[in-house]
C-alpha positions as CSV (number, residue, x, y, z in Angstrom):
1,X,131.7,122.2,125.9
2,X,133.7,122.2,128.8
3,X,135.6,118.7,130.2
4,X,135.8,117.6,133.2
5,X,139.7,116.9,133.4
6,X,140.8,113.5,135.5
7,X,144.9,114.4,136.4
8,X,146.7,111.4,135.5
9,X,148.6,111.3,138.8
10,X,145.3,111.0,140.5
11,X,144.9,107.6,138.9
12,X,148.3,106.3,139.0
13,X,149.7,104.5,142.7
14,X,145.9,104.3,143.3
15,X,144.3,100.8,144.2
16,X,142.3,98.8,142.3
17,X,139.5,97.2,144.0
18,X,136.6,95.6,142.9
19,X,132.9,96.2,143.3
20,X,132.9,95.7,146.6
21,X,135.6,97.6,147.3
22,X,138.2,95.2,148.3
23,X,141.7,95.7,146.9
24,X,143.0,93.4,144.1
25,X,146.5,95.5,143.1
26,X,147.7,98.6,142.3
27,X,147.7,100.9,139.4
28,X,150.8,101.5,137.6
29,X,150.5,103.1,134.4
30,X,147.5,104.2,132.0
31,X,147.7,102.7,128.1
32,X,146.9,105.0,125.1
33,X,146.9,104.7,121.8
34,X,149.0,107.0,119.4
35,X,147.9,107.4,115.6
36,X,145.9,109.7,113.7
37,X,143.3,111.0,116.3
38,X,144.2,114.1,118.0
39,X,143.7,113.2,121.8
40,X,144.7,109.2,121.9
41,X,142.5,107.0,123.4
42,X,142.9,105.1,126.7
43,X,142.8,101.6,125.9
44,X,143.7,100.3,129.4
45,X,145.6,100.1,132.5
46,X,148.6,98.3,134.0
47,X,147.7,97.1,137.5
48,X,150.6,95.3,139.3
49,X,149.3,92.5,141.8
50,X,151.2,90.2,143.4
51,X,154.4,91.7,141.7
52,X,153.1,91.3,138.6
53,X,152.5,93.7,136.0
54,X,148.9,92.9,134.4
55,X,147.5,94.7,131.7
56,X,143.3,95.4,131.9
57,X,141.6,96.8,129.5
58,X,139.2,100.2,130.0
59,X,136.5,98.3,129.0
60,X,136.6,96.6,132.3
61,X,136.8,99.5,134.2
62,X,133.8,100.7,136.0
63,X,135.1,104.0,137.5
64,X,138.7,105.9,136.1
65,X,138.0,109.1,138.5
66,X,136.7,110.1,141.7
67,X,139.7,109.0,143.7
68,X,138.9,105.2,142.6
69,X,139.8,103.1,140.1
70,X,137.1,100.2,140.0
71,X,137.3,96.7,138.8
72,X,134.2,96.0,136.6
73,X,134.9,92.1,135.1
74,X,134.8,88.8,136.9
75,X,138.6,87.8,136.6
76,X,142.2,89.7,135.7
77,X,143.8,88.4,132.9
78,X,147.1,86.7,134.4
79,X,149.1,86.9,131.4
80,X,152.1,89.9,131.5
81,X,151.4,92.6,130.3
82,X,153.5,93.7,127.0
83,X,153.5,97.0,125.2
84,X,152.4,96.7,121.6
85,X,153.5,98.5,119.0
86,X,151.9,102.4,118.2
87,X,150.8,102.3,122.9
88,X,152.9,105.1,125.0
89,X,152.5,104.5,128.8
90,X,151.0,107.9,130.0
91,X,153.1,107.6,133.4
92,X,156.3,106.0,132.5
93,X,156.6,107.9,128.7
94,X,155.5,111.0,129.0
95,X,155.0,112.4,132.2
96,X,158.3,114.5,133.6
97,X,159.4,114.3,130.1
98,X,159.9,116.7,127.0
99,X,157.6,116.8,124.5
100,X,157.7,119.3,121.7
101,X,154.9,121.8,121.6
102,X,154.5,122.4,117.2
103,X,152.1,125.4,117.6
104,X,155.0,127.2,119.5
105,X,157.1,125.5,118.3
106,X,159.1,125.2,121.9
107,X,159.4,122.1,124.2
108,X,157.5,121.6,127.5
109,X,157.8,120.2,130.4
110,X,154.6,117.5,130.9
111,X,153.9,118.0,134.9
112,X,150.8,116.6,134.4
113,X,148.4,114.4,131.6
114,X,145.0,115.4,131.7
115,X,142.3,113.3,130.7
116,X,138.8,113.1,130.0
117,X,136.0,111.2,129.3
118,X,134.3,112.0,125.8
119,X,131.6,110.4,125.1
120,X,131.7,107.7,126.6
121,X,135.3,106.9,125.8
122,X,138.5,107.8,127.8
123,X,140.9,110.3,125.7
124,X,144.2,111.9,126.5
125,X,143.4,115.7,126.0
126,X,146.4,117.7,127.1
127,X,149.5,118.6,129.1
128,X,149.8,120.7,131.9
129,X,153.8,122.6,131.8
130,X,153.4,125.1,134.5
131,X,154.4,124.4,138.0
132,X,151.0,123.8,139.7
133,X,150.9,119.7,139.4
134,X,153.8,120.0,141.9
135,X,151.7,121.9,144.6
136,X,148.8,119.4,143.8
137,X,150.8,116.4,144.9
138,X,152.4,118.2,147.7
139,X,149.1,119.2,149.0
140,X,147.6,116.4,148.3
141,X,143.1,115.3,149.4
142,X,140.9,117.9,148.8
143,X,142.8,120.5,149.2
144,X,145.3,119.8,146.7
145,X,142.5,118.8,144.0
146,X,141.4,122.6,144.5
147,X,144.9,123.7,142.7
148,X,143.4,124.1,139.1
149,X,145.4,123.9,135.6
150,X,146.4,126.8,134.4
151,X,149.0,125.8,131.8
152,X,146.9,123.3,129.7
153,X,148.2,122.3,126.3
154,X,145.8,120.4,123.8
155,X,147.6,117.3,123.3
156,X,146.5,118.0,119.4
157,X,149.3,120.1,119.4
158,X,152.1,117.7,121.0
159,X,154.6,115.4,119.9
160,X,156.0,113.0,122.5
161,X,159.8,111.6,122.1
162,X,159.8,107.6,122.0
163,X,163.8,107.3,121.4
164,X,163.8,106.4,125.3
165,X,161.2,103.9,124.7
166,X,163.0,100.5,123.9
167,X,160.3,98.6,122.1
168,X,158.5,101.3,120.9
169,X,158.7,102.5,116.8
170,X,157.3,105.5,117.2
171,X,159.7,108.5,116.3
172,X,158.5,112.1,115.8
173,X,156.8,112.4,112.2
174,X,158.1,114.4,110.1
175,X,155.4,116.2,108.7
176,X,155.1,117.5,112.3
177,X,158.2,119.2,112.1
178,X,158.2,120.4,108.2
179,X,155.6,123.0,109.8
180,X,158.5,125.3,111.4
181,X,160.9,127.2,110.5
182,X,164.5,125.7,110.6
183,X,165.4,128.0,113.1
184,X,162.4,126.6,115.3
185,X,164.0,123.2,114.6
186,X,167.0,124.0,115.3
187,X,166.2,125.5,118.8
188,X,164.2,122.4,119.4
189,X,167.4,120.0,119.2
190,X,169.9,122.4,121.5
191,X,167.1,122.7,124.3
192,X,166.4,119.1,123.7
193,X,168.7,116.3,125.5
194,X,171.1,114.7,123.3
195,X,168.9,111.5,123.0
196,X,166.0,113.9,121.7
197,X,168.5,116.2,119.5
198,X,169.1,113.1,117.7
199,X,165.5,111.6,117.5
200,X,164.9,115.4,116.0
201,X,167.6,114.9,113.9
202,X,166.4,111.6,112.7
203,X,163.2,112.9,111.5
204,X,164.3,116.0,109.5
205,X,166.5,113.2,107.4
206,X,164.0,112.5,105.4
207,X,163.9,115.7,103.5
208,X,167.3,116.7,103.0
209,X,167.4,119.7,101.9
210,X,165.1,120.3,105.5
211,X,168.4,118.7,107.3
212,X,171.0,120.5,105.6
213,X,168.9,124.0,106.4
214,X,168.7,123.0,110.1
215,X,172.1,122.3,110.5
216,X,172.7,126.0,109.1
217,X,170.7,127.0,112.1
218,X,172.9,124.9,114.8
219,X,174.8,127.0,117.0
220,X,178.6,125.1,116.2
221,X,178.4,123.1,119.2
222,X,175.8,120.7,118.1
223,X,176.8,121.0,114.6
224,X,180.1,119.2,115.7
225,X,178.3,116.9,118.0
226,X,175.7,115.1,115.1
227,X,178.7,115.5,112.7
228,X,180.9,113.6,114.7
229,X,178.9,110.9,114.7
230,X,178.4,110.3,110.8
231,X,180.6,108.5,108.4
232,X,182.6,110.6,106.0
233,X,180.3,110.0,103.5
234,X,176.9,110.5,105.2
235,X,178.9,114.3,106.5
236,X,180.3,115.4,103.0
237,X,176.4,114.4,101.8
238,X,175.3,116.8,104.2
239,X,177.7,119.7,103.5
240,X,176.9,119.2,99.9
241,X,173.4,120.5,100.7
242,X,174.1,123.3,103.2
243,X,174.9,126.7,101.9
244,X,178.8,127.0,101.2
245,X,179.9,129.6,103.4
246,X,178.0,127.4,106.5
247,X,179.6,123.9,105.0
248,X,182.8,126.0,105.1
249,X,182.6,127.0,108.8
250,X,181.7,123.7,109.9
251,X,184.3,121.8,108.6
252,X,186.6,124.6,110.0
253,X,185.6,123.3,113.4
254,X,185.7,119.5,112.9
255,X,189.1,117.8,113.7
256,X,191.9,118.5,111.3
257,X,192.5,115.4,110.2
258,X,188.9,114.9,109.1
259,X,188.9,117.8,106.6
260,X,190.8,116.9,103.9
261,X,188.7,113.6,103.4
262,X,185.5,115.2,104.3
263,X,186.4,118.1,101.6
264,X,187.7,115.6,98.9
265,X,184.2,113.5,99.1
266,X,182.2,116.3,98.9
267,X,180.1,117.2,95.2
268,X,182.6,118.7,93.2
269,X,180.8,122.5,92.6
270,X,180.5,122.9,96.4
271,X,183.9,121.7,96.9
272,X,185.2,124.1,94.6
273,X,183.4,127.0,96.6
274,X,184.3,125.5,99.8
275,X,188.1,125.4,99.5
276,X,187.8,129.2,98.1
277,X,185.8,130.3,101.3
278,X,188.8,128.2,103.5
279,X,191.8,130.2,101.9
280,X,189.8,133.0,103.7
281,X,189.4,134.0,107.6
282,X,186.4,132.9,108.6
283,X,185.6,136.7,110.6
284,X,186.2,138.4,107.5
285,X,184.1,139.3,104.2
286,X,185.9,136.4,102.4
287,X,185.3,133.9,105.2
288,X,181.6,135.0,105.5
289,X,180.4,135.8,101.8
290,X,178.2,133.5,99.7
291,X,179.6,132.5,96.5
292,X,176.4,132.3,94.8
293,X,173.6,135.8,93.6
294,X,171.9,136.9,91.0
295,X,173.5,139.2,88.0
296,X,172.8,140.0,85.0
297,X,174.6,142.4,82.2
298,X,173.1,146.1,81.7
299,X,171.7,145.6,78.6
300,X,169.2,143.2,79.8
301,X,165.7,144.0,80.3
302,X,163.8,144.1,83.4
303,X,161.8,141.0,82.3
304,X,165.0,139.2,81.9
305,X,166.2,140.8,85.1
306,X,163.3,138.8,87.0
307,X,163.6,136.0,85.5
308,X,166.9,135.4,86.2
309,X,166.1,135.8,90.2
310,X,163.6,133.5,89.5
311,X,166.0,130.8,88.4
312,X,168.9,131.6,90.5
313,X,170.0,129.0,92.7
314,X,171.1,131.6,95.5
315,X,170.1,131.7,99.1
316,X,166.8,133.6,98.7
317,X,168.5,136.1,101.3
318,X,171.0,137.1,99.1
319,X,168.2,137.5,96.2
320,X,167.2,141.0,97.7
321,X,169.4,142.7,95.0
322,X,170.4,141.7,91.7
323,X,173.8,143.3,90.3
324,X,174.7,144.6,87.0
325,X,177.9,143.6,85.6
326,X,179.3,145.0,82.3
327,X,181.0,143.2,79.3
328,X,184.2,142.9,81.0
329,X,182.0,141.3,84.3
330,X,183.2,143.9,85.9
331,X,180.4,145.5,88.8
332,X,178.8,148.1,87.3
333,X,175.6,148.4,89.3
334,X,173.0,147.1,91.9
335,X,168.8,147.5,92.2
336,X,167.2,146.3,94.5
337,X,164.2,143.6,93.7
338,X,161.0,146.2,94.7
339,X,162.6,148.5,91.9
340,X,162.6,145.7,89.4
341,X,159.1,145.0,90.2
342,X,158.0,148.8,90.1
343,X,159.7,148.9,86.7
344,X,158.0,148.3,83.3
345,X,159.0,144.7,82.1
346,X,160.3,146.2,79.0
347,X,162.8,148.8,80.9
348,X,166.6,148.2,80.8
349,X,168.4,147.8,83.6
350,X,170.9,149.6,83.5
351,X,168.2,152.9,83.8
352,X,167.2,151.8,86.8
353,X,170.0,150.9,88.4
354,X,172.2,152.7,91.0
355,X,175.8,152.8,89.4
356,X,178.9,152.5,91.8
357,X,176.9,150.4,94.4
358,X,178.9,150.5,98.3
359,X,180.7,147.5,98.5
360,X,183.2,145.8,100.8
361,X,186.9,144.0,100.3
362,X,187.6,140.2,101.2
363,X,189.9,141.4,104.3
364,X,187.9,143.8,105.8
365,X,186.5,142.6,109.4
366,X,183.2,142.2,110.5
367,X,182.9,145.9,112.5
368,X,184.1,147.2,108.8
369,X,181.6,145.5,106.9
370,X,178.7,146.1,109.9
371,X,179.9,149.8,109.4
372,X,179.3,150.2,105.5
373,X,175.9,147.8,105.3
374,X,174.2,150.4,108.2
375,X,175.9,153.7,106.5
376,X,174.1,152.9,103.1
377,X,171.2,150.6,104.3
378,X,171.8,147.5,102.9
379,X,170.7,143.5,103.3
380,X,173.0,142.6,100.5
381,X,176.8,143.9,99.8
382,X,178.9,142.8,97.0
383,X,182.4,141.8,97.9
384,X,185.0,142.9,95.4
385,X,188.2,141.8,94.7
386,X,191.5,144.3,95.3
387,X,191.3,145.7,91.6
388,X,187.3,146.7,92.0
389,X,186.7,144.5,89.5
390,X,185.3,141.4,89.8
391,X,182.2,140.2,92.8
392,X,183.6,137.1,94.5
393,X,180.7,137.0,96.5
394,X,177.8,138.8,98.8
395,X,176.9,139.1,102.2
396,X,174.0,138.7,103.7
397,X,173.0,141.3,106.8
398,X,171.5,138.0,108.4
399,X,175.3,136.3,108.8
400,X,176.5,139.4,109.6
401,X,174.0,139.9,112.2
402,X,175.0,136.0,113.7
403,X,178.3,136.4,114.1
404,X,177.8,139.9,115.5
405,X,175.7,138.2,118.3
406,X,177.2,136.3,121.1
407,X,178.0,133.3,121.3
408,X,174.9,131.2,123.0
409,X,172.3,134.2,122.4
410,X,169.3,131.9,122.2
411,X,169.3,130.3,125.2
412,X,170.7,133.7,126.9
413,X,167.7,135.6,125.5
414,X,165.2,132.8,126.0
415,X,164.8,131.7,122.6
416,X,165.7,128.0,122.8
417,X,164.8,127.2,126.7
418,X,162.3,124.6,127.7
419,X,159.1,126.6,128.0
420,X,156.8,126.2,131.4
């Protein structure tokens, strides 16, 4: 069924008059409800009248639309209005403001609040981004009510930002953002005004293994900027969690004087394959590698093969091949996981692997390594020590690919721009 959308800024500035059409004040905001419901309902609006700001409630309102905004109760309540907790002002909250579209998973512009009347009951029902609100107030009368909404979002699939709001305690749930990608997330807070970034930030805290995989995703900029702003301990927390090579990087970048302490708080096996990733440059194999795959020894079986990519803490990136090392732990071979699983459980390895797998050195540069991963078609690349011997790590064709792009891609190509 199709709704018959009232534009919020058609309410808002508008008199309020009574029934018989005499002025009492003005209107200067519209009241809804946050919680679990979808579209919020409109519980009221605040009408300023004699320089007061007085709160009335919808129930006493006889007509919302139609270019009037009707008075249907014998008095105003005098008292001041005051915002309680879980109400957003339509008006002074949202409108001109971000607010994070989850379906997309992109922030937008709200030009305009549309509601509607349901039932019987005023309800908040979307968000129009596009550019067209601004040609309806400039137009203004009828003809500008003839400029229709073209950019609707259902406000089922919007999250406001209440940081700016002093009294309010709403924040952005977190089960709102568990739905995207970290890379989503992470696009989110760089678009996002540094007020927002943190609110963002905030609400990914809760899970924080969520946090740690966001901050992966940070271009270095922001990463420096929340970082900044923790204590030693709260930071070295958060590197803990992140993968090593990305803990490694950022702490490259915070001030020097930081470091050490930041490194010296940090759990003691990350620390370990932090400081070994630092003695590195952080362009080259060493600086870029992940400490941590998946191996096993040639005689096991491909049962034992899987299972030991099924326990492996590694990045699942770096999971995409499992190598073979022989009783010295030297590298002896690499298959890729779709062989294991087209291979009989009770197979051994080492027939199905590829012996002398390409590899790469811990000084070779990015162009090197970019080089040998496209000349033998690889995700994952073992980096060896000088003697051939031993893997001190992998890389993954996904940090290759990042520092390969420029610098500030994302918002270059789009990706993390506020969406209209």
């Amino acid at each position: 069924m199709a709704l018959d959308l009232l534009h919020l800024s058609s309410v808002v500035q508008r008199p309020l008059v009574d029934r018989e059409g005499d002025r009492i004040g003005r209107v200067q905001d519209v009241v809804a409800r946050l919680g679990t419901d979808p579209h919020p309902v409109v519980v009221g609006i605040v009408v300023r009248i004699e320089g007061r700001d007085l709160f009335v409630p919808i129930r006493k309102i006889a007509s919302l639309g139609g270019g009037r905004v009707q008075f249907d109760g014998k008095r105003v309540d005098l008292r001041k209005f005051e915002r309680r907790e879980g109400e957003v002002l339509l008006s002074s909250d949202l409108l001109a403001r971000h607010l994070i579209n989850f379906v997309r998973g992109r922030l937008i512009t709200a030009n305009e609040i549309e509601l509607a009347e349901v039932e019987g009951t005023w309800e908040v029902v979307g968000v129009d981004a596009g550019r067209r609100p601004l040609l309806r107030r400039i137009l203004g009368g009828r003809l500008g009510s003839r400029v229709s909404t073209t950019s609707l979002v259902d406000f089922a699939q919007i999250e406001p930002f209440m940081g700016h709001v002093p009294t309010a305690k709403m924040r952005i749930p977190y089960r709102s953002l568990s739905k995207l990608h970290p890379a989503q997330i992470a696009d989110l807070v760089e678009a996002a005004s540094h007020e927002e970034g943190e609110e963002i930030i905030e609400a990914v805290g809760l899970d924080r293994e969520l946090e740690a995989d966001v901050f992966e995703e940070l271009d270095t900029e922001h990463q420096v900027e929340f970082i900044d702003q923790r204590s030693n301990e709260d930071a070295a927390r958060l590197l803990s969690r992140m993968a090593p090579d990305d803990a490694a990087d950022l702490i490259s970048e915070v001030d020097q004087e930081r470091r050490m302490p930041l490194l010296e708080l940090m759990a003691e096996p990350q620390q370990v394959k932090v400081r070994n990733l630092l003695s590195f440059p952080a362009e080259s194999a060493g600086g870029l590698m992940s400490p941590d795959y998946a191996a096993v020894t040639a005689t096991a079986t491909v049962l034992e093969a899987l299972d030991a990519i099924r326990t492996s803490s590694a990045p699942i990136e770096a999971l995409n091949v499992l190598f073979v090392l022989d009783e010295q732990g030297h590298l002896a071979g690499s298959v890729p996981v779709t062989k294991l699983v087209r291979s009989r459980p009770t197979d051994q390895v080492a027939d199905v692997m590829r012996s002398d797998p390409a590899h790469v050195h811990a000084h070779w540069d990015v162009h090197r390594m970019a080089r040998t991963m496209s000349d033998y078609n690889l995700t994952v690349v073992p980096v060896l020590d000088e003697e051939h011997g031993h893997v001190l790590g992998v890389v993954t064709v996904d940090d290759l690919l990042e520092l390969l792009l420029p610098q500030g891609w994302r918002r270059e190509f789009g990706m993390s721009v506020v969406e209209e």
